[in-house]
C-alpha positions, 0 to 999 in steps of 0.5 A: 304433392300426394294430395294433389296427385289424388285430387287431379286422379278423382278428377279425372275420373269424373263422368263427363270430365273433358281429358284434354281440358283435364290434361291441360290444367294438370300440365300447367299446374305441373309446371307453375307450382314448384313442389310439382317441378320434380314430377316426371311427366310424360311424353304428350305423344304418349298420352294424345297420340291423335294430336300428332298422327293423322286419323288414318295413322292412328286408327292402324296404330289403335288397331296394331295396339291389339296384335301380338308384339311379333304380329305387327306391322310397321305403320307409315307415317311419311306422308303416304296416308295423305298422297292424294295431296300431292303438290310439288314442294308440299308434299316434299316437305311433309315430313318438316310440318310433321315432325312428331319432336317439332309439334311436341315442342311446339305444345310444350312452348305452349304449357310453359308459356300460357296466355296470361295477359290478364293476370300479371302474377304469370307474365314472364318478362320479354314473353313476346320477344321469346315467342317471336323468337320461337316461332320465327326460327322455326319458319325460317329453317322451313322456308330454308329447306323449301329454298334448297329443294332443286326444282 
């Protein structure tokens, strides 16, 4: 395991080295090999922020990032940022589309289970059916919650 945490810490530190190319091959390589299973790895919010936040939320979370711990200020991530869309329903339900956990998981889904139609050593059987199954729950639980607004 030594050996390929050093092979993927050189290459990442190569120049011209995509980070979220480099981040996607570690995270998949983590998960398919199975002296890798045990690796801890972080939060995907922790180490790609501004796949979750909007630009605004993390450019004041970048700039707060500078201040004294006790110097900062709470940053809002509730929909305000983005208030000249105001629509009714949409905007009621900001905080579903952006759930920092249900996005997460959302790309977490994705590393588990990759795209690999082509290469039968990775199909994982009934793969559709779970990804349907996924998908569908979650769009269920927002068109409940869109039902349930008392307009």
């Amino acid at each position: 395991m030594r050996s390929f945490l050093q092979m993927a810490q050189d290459l990442r530190d190569i120049p011209h080295m995509k980070f979220h190319m480099w981040l996607k091959a570690f995270m998949s390589a983590s998960y398919e090999r199975d002296e890798l299973v045990v690796l801890q790895k972080p939060h995907p919010l922790a180490v790609t922020p501004e796949l979750f936040l909007s630009r605004e939320a993390y450019e004041l979370a970048k700039a707060q990032a500078q201040v004294l711990p006790q110097d900062r200020m709470c940053i809002p991530v509730d929909g305000s940022l983005n208030s000249k869309n105001v629509n009714g329903k949409e905007q009621a339900l900001w905080y579903f589309r952006e759930d920092l956990f249900l996005n997460n998981q959302h790309g977490f889904w994705h590393f588990v289970h990759p795209n690999y139609e082509t290469n039968p050593e990775f199909s994982v059987d009934r793969r559709g059916e779970a990804f349907y199954y996924f998908h569908r729950t979650f769009l269920s639980r927002y068109l409940v919650k869109v039902v349930s607004l008392d307009w």
